[in-house]
C-alpha positions, 0 to 999 in steps of 0.5 A: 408491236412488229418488233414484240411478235418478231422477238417472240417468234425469235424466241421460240424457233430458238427453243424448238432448236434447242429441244431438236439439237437436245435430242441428236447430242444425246442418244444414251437414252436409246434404247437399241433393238436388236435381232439374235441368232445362235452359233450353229455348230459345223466342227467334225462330228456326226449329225443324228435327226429325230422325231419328237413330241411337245409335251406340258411337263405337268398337269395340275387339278385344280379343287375348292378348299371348302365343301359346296354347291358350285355357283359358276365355272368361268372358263371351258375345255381348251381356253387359256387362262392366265395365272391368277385369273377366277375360274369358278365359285361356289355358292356363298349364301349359307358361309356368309350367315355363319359369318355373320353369325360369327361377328355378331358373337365376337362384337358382343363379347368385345363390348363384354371383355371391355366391361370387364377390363374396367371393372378389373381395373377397379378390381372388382372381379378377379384376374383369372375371370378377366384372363378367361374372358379375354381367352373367350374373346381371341377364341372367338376372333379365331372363329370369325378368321376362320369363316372369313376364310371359308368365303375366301375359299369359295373362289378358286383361281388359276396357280399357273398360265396354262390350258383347260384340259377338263373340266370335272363338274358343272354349275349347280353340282355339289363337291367336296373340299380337296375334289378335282374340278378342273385339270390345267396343263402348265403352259411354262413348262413344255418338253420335249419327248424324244425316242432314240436307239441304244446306240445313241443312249450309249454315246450319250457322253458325246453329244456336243448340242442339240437343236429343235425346230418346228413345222410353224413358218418362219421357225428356226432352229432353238437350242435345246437341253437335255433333262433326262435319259430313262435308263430303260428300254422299251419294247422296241429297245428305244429310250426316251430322252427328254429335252427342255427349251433354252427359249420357249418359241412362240406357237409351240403346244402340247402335241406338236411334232418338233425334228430334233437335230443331235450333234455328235462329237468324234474326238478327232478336231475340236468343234467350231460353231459358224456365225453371220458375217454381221455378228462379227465387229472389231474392238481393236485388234480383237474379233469380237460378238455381242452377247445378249445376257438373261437380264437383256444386258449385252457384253463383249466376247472375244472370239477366234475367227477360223475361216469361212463356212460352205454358206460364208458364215464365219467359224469360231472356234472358241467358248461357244456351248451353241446356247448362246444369244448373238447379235447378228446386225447393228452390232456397230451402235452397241456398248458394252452393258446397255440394254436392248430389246430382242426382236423377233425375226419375221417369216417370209412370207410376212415381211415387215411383221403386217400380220 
C-alpha cells in the first residue's frame, strides 16, 4: 500500500516538473509589452511654438427616418455614447397595427394564390389570372417589408462614438422624418486648429515635423500631421492651419488648448532625430531600433548613430520622418515580426498605473 501512495506521489511531482520545465523551454508564446517613444528632432533648423485648440473635426444630427411621437431619449447633453448604442424611440403603437394589418393581407392572399396555383395546374383558370394574382401577392410582400421597416425606423442609434452636443426634442414631442433630434461630436475624429502668421504660411515648404502636447499630466509630445492650410488670411493676417493626431492621446476633448511645436529646416545640415540610449541594440555590426508597425508588428531599422545630444540621447541621422513608434526599453528579448503590446507611460505622480 506504502509503495502505491510512494509511486503515486512519484508520478506526479514528475509531472508538475513537466508542465514547469514546459513553460521555461518555450517562451514563443509570450507576448512582449513594451514601451515607445518617437525621434525627436534636434538637426539645425528654427523651432516655432503656438497655441491651438482641439476641435471634433465634425458634428453629426442624428433624425428618425419615420414621422412620430417620441417614446424616450436614452441619452443627455454631454454623456458619451458608443457607436451603435439606442439613443431614442418613437411610439410604435399605431406602425405595429398597420402591420398587422399588412400580414393579415399577405396571409390570406398566399393561402388564395396557393388555391390558385393548383387550380392552374389543372388548368382551370388561365395563366394571365394566375400571374396577377402571384403579381398580387409579391405587391403585398412589399407592403408588409415596408411596415417592417417603419418599425425598425422608430429606433435610432448612435453612427459614431462621440458626445451629446444637444438634444432638440423631448418625450412626448412629435417630429417629422429626416428632423434633427440630437447633434453628436465624432469622437474619432479630433483636429487641431492652429493660427500662424504669414511668415510661417510662406515657409510652409520647409517645416520638417510638428509636434503637440497637452496641459494633461504626464502628457508628451505626439507627432502631428498636417491636413490643410486656408490660403486666406484673416482680419488680423493669420491663416488657420489644421492638424491632425498620428496617435489620438487619452484625454483629449473638444476645446482643449494644445502648445504645438513647428520644426523649421534651414537648408544648411541635414536634420538628425535623437533617441534613448536604450532604444539602440546591435544586430551584428549594424546599430539598429525597433519599429512598432500599425498592425503591432515590430521590425528592424537599421540606423546611423551620429553622436550624443545635450541630454545623452543618441542622434541618428537617417529614414527618420519623427512619426515613427520606437521601443525604448527591452529592446534585447525582441524578434523580428512578433507582436507586442504598447503600454502607456505613467505620470509622475502615478508611479506603477495605482490610479
Amino acid at each position: 500500500m506504502k509503495s502505491e501512495i510512494f509511486l503515486s506521489a512519484s508520478f506526479i511531482l514528475l509531472m508538475l516538473g513537466g508542465c514547469k520545465k514546459s513553460e521555461t523551454t518555450n517562451p514563443q508564446g509570450t507576448k512582449h509589452c513594451v514601451m515607445t517613444t518617437y525621434p525627436q528632432l534636434t538637426g539645425s533648423g528654427k523651432v516655432k511654438t503656438f497655441s491651438g485648440t482641439v476641435r471634433e473635426s465634425r458634428e453629426i444630427n442624428v433624425a428618425f427616418k419615420t414621422a412620430g411621437q417620441i417614446e424616450q431619449v436614452y441619452v443627455k447633453e454631454g454623456t458619451f455614447v458608443k457607436q451603435g448604442q439606442l439613443i431614442a424611440s418613437l411610439d410604435t403603437k399605431d406602425y405595429l397595427l398597420a402591420l398587422n394589418n399588412a400580414q393579415i393581407q399577405y396571409d390570406q392572399f398566399n393561402h388564395e394564390v396557393a388555391r390558385l396555383k393548383k387550380l392552374r395546374e389543372g388548368k382551370s383558370i388561365s395563366v394571365n389570372d394566375y400571374e396577377k394574382a402571384v403579381s398580387g401577392l409579391d405587391r403585398l410582400a412589399i407592403q408588409l417589408q415596408n411596415e417592417k421597416n417603419r418599425i425598425e425606423y422608430c429606433k435610432v442609434y448612435a453612427p459614431v462614438s462621440g458626445y451629446v452636443q444637444k438634444i432638440n426634442f423631448e418625450k412626448s414631442e412629435m417630429v417629422d422624418a429626416g428632423t434633427p433630434i440630437i447633434s453628436l461630436l465624432d469622437n474619432g475624429n479630433m483636429e487641431v486648429e492652429v493660427s500662424i502668421p504669414a511668415e510661417l504660411y510662406t515657409q510652409k515648404e520647409k517645416i520638417s515635423s510638428i509636434n503637440g502636447k497637452t496641459s494633461l499630466e504626464g502628457s508628451r509630445e505626439v507627432p502631428m500631421r498636417i491636413v490643410g492650410m486656408t490660403p486666406k488670411a484673416d482680419g488680423n493676417q493669420l491663416y488657420l492651419l489644421k492638424l491632425a493626431f498620428t496617435k489620438m492621446p487619452t484625454g483629449v476633448t473638444a476645446g482643449m488648448n494644445i502648445g504645438i511645436t513647428v520644426n523649421m529646416k534651414d537648408g544648411k545640415e541635414k536634420s538628425t532625430y535623437s533617441l534613448p540610449m536604450h532604444a539602440i541594440f546591435k544586430s551584428g555590426s549594424d546599430d539598429c531600433v525597433w519599429v512598432v508597425e500599425a498592425d503591432s508588428t515590430i521590425s528592424r531599422k537599421v540606423v546611423k548613430v551620429e553622436g550624443f545630444d545635450a541630454k545623452g540621447n543618441v542622434k541618428v541621422g537617417n529614414g527618420f520622418n519623427g512619426t515613427e513608434q520606437i521601443v525604448k526599453a527591452g529592446v534585447e528579448h525582441l524578434v523580428e515580426g512578433e507582436k507586442v503590446d504598447v503600454i502607456s507611460q505613467p505620470s509622475a505622480s502615478n508611479v506603477g498605473g495605482l490610479k
